[in-house]
C-alpha positions in Angstrom: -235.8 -91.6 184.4 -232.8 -93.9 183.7 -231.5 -93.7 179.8 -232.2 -97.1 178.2 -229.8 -97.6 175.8 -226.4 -96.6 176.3 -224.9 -93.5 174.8 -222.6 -95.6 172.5 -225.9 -97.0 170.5 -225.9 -93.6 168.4 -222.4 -93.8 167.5 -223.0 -98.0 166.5 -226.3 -96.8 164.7 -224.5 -94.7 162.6 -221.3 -97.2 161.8 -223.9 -99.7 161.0 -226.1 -97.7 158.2 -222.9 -96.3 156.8 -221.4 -99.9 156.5 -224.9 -100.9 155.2 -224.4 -98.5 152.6 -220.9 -99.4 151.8 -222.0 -103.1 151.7 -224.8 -102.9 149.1 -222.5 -100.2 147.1 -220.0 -103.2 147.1 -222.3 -105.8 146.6 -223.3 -103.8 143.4 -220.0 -103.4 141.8 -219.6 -107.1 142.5 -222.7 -108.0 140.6 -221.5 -105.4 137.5 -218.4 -107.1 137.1 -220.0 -110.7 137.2 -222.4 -109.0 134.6 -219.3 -107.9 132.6 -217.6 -111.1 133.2 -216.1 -113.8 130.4 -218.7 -116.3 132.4 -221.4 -114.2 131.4 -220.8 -112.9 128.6 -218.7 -115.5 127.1 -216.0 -113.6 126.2 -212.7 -115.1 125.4 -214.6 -118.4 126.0 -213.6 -121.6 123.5 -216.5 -123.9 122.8 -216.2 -127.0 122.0 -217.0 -128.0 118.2 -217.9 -131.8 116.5 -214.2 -130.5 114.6 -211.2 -128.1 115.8 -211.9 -125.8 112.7 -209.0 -123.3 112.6 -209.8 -119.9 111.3 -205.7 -118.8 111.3 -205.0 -121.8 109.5 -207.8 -121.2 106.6 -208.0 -117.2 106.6 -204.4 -116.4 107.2 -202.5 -119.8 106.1 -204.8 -120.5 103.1 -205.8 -117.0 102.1 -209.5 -118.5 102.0 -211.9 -115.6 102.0 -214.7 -115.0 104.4 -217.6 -115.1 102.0 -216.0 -118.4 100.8 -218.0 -120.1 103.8 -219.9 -117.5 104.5 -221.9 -116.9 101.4 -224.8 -115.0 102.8 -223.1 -112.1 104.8 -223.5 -109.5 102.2 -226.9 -109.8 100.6 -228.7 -111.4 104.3 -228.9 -110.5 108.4 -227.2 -114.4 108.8 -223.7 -114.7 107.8 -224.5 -118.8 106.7 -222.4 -122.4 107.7 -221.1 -123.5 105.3 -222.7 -126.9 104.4 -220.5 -130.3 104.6 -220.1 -130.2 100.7 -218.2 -127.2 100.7 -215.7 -128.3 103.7 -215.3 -131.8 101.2 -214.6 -129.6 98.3 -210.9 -129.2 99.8 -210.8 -131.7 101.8 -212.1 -134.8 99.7 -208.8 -134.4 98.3 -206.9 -133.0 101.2 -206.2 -134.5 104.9 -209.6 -137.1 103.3 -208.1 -139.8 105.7 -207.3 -137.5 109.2 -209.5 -138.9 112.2 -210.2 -134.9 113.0 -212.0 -134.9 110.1 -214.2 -138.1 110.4 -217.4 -136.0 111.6 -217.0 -134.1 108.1 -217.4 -137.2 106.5 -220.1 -139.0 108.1 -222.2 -136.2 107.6 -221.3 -135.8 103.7 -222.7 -139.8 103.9 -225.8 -139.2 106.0 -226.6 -136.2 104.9 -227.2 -135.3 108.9 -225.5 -131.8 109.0 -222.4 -130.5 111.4 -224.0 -129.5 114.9 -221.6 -126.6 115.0 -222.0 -124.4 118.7 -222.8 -121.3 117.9 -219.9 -118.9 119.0 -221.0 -115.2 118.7 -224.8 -116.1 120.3 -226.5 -112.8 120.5 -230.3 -112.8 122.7 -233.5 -113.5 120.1 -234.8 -109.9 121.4 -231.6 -108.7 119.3 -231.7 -108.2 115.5 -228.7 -108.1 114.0 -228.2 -107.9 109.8 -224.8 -109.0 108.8 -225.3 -107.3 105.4 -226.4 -103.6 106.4 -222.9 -103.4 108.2 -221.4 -104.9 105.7 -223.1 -102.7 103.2 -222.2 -99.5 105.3 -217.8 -100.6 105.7 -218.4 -102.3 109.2 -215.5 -104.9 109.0 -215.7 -108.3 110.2 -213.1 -107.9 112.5 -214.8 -104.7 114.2 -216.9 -107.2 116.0 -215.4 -110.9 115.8 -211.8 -109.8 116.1 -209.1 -110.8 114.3 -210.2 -114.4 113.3 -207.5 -114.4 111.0 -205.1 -115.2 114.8 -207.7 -117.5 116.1 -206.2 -121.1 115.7 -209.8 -122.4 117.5 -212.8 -119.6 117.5 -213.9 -117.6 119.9 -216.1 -114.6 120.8 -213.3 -111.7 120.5 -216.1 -108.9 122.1 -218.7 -109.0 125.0 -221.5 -108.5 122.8 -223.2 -106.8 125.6 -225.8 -103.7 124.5 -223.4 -101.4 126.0 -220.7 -102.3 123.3 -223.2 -102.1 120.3 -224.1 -98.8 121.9 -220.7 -97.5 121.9 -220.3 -98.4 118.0 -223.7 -97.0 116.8 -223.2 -93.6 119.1 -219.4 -92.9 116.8 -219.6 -95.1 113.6 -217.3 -93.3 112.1 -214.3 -95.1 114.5 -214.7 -98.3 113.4 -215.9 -97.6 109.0 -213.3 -98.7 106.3 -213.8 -98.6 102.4 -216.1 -101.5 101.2 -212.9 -103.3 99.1 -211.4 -103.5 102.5 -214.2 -105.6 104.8 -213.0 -108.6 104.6 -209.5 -107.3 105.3 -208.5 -108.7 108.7 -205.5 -106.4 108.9 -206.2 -103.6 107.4 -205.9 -99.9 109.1 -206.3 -96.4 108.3 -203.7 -93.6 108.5 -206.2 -91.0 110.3 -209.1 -93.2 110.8 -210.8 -90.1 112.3 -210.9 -88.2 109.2 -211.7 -91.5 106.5 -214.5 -92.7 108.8 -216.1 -89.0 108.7 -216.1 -88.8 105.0 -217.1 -92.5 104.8 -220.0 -91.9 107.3 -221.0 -89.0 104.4 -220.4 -91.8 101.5 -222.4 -94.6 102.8 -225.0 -92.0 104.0 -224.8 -93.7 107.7 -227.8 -92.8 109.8 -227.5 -90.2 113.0 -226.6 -91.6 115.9 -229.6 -90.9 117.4 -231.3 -92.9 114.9 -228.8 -95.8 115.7 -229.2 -95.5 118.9 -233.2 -95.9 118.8 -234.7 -98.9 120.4 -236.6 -100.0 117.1 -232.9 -100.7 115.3 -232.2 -103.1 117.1 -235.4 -104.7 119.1 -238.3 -105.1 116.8 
């Protein structure tokens, strides 16, 4: 009986499932790296904002201190906005006639607050408390960067589980002394050895505690 398919079929049946499997191996890294992308993630990304608020200009020009703004970040899980009235405490008296600042003021005479874009946007299956890291010598700029350099905001980290992972699996890399939160440029001289004893200190849970589902998905 004649052969119906030609001897060269085996050798093209083979090429094509190990191309097949080199394909969807490639499609898959292709889709990770989309998944770890800046257009994903929104890393690096600059939102537009009803005002160019500068964070170098006020942290590291002015000197003004996080919680100026921020009241809530060490007693609550929201950091706060800062409403209108505390933007016109400076500036009813400074810059009161610059166009930039126009939104500022309408809202101070409608009472209608800012509609600020919210920059560091995590998923509403994802609690975060700003006041338990705070509480336990996370620093600010552990996870929005330094904000102090930031001349118009932006999300300094990719936010994704992954990261948080990373940083609740070895605490003790990123912990600083209390005093020092708020301190966008401040650094240890064997940061391996201070974060251990400050894991002991501020009686930081196990990792495997940190790592639980529950701590951050209730």
């Amino acid at each position: 009986m004649a052969q119906i398919f030609h001897r060269s079929t085996n050798a093209l049946s083979r090429i094509t499932i190990y191309a097949a499997v080199f394909i969807v191996a490639g499609l898959g890294w292709v889709l990770m790296e989309i998944d770890r992308s800046p257009y994903t993630t929104g890393e690096g990304v600059i939102l537009k904002q009803p005002v160019p608020f500068s964070h170098e200009h006020h942290v590291a020009g002015l000197g003004i201190d996080c919680r100026y703004c921020h009241t809530s970040v060490e007693t609550t899980a929201f950091a706060g906005i800062p409403p209108t009235a505390t933007c016109m405490n400076c500036h009813k008296t400074i810059w009161s006639d610059s166009p930039l600042l126009e939104p500022v003021r309408s809202s101070l005479r409608t009472g209608q607050p800012l509609r600020w874009s919210r920059v560091n946007d995590l998923p509403d299956f994802v609690y975060f408390n700003h006041s338990i890291h705070v509480a336990k010598g996370i620093g600010c700029v552990s996870c929005h960067g330094r904000v102090d350099k930031m001349p118009l905001m932006r999300q300094a980290a990719s936010l994704k589980m992954e990261w948080c992972l990373d940083c609740h699996r070895h605490p003790e890399k990123a912990l600083r002394p209390r005093a020092e939160v708020f301190n966008m440029a401040w650094t240890s001289d064997d940061q391996a050895r201070e974060g251990l004893r400050l894991k002991q200190d501020f009686r930081v849970r196990t990792a495997r505690d940190l790592t639980s589902c529950s701590t951050c998905h209730r």
